[in-house]
Backbone as CSV, one residue per row, in Angstrom:
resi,resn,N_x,N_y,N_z,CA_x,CA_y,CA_z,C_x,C_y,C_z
1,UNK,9.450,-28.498,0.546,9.865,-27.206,1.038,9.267,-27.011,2.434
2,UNK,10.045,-26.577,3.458,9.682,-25.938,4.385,9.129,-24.921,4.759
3,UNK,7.834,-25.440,5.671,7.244,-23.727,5.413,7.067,-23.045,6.587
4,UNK,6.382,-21.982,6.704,6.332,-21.372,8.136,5.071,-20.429,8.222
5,UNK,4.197,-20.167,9.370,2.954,-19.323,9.283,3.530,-17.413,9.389
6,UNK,2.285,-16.996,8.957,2.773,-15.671,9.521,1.126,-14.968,9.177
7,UNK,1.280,-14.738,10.391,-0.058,-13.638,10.553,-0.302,-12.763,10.059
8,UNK,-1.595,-12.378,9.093,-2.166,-11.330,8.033,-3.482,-11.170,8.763
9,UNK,-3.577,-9.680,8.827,-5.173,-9.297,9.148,-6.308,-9.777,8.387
10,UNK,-7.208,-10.044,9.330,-8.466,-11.130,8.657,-8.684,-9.835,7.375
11,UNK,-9.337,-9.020,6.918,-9.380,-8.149,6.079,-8.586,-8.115,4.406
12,UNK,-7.254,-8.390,5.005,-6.806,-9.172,4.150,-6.602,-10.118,3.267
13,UNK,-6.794,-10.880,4.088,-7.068,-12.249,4.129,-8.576,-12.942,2.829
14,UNK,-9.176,-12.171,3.384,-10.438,-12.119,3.045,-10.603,-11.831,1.244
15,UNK,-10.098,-10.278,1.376,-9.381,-10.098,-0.107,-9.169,-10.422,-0.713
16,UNK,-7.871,-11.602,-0.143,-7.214,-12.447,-1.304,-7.862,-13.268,-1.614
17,UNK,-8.317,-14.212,-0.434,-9.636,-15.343,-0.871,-10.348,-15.024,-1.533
18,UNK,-11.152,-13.485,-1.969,-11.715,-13.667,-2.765,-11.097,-13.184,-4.250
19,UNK,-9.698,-13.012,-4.429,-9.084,-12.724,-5.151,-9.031,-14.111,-6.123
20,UNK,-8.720,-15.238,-5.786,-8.272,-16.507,-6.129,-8.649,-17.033,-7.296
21,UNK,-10.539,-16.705,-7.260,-10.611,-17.240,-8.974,-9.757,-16.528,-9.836
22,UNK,-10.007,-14.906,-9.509,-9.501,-14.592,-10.479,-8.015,-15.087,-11.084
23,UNK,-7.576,-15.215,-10.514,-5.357,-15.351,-10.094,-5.547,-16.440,-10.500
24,UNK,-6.749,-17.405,-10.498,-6.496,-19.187,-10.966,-5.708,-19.372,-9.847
25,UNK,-5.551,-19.414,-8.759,-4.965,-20.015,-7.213,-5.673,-20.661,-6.368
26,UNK,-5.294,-21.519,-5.821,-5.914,-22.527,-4.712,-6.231,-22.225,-3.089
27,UNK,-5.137,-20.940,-3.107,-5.336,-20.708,-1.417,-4.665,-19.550,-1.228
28,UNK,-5.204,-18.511,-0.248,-4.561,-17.846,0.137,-2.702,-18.083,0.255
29,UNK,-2.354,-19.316,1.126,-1.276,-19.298,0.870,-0.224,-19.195,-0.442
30,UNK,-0.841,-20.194,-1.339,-0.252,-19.704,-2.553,0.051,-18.374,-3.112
31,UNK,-1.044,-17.785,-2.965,-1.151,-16.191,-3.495,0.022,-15.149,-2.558
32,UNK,0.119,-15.202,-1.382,0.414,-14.917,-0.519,1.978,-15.244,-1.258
33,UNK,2.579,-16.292,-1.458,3.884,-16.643,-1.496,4.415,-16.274,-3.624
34,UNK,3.322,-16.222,-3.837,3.946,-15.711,-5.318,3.572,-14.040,-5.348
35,UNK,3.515,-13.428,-4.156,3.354,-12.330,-4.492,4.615,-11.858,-3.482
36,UNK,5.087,-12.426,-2.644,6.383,-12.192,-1.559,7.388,-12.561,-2.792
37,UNK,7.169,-13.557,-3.563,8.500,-13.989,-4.294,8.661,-12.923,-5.667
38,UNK,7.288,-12.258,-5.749,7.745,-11.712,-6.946,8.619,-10.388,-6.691
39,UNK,8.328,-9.981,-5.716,8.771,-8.156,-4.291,9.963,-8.902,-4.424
40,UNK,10.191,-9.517,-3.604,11.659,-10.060,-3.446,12.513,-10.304,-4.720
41,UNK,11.633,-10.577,-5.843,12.825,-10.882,-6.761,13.184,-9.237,-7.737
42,UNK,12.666,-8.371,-6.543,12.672,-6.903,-7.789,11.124,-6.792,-8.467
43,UNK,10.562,-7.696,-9.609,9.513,-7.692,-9.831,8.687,-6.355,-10.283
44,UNK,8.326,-5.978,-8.931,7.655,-4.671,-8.649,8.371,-3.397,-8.382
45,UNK,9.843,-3.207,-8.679,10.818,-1.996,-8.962,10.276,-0.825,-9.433
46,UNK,9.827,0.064,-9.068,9.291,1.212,-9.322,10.256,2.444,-9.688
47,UNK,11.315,2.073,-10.027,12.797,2.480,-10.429,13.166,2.137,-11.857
48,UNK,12.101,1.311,-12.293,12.439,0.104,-13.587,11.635,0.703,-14.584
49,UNK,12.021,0.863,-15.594,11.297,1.423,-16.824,10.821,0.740,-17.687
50,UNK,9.682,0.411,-18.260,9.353,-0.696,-19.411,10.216,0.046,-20.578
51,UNK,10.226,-1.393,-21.552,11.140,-0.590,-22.746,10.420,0.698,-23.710
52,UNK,8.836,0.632,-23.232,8.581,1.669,-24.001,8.682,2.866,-23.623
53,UNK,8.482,2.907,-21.533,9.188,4.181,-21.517,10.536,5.068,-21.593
54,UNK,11.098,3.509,-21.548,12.643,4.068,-22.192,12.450,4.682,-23.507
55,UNK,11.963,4.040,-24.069,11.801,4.744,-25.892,11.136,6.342,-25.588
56,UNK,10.332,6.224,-25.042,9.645,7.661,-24.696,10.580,9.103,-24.480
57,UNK,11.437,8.249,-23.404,12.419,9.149,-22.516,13.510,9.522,-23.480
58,UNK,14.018,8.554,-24.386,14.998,8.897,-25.055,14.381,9.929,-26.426
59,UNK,13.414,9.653,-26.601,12.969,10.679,-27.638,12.747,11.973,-26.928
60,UNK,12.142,11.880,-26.245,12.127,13.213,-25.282,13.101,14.073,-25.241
61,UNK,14.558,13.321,-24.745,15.542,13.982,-24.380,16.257,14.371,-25.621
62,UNK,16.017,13.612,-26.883,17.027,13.330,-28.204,16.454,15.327,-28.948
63,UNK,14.807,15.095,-28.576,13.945,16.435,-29.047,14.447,17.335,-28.401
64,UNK,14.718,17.383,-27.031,15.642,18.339,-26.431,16.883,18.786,-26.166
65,UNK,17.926,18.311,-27.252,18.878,18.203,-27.908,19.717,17.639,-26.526
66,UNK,19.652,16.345,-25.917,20.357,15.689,-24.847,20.805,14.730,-25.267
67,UNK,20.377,14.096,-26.596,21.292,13.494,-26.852,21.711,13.098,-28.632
């Protein structure tokens, strides 16, 4: 795969490096690219409901005679 650089504030940077044991990752870059791929794939949708708050919502609304 082809890759390409892109500049992150040292601060950052720093962060993640010391993020790595935890994540089980080898390098900033890694971390860096499974966290762009997960944004990009939706992933992190803050629009997206787990199924339990769907269950929540629908009881909610079912108690408030909506459905």
């Amino acid at each position: 795969m082809t890759t390409r650089g892109v500049e992150i504030p040292e601060e950052i940077f720093v962060e993640l490096e010391d993020l790595l044991p935890k994540l089980d990752m080898s390098s900033v870059d890694e971390c860096v690219t499974f966290i762009l791929k997960a944004l990009l794939s939706g992933e992190f949708d803050e629009g997206e409901l787990s199924s339990e708050e769907e269950e929540q919502m629908k009881e909610r609304l079912a108690d408030l005679g909506y459905m």
